[in-house]
N, C-alpha and C positions, 0 to 999 in steps of 0.2 A: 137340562141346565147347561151340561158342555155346549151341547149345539146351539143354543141362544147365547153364549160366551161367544164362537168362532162366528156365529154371523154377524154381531157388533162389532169385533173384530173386522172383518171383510167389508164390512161399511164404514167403518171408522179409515181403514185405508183408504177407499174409496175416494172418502172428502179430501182426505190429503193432497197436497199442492205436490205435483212428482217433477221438478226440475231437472230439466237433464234427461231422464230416463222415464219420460212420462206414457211414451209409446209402448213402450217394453213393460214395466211392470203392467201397466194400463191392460196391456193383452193376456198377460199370465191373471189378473182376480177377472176380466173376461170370462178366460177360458176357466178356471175355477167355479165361477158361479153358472158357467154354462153345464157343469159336470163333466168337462174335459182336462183331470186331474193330470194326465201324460202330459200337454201341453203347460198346463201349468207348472207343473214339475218341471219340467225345462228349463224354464223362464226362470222362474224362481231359485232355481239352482245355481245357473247362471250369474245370477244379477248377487244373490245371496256371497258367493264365493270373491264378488268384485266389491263388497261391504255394503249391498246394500240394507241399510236397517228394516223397509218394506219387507223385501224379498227375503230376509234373514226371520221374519216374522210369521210371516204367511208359512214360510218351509216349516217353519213350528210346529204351525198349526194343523199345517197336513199333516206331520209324523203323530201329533197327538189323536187327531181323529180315524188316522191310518186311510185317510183319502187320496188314492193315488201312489201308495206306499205300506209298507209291513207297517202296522200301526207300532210304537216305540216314545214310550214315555220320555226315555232317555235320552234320544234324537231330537226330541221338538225341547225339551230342555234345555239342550244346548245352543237351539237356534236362536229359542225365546232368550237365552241368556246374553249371546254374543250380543242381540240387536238392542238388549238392557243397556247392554254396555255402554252403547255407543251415544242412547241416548233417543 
């Protein structure tokens, strides 16, 4: 059930219009759906740290399925929280 939550997820971003920063996240759910979780991690760190609400999401969801990371309920909580915030 998680895993069919994060790939609606991962598609749901997907469609999203990425202004600004369409390259860059664009390459981090890439590299994600390619299973190259380091690369993603990167990106999404990155981009997560400069507010973005994507990249604030997606790190969530790594931390929670522990794709690419110590898996930590309490990490992807906080990402999924911050990116709530913002909206």
């Amino acid at each position: 059930m998680l895993r069919i939550f994060h790939i609606a997820i991962i598609l749901a971003c997907l469609a999203l219009p990425s202004p600004g920063h369409g390259a860059d996240i664009q390459s981090g759910q890439e590299a994600y759906l390619a299973g190259d979780y380091q690369t993603a991690l990167e990106v999404f760190r990155t981009l997560a740290a400069q507010g973005d609400v994507e990249a604030q999401h997606m790190l969530g969801s790594m931390y929670e399925s522990g794709k690419g990371v110590f898996k930590s309920n309490e990490e992807g909580s906080k990402w999924h929280r911050s990116a709530a915030e913002k909206g």
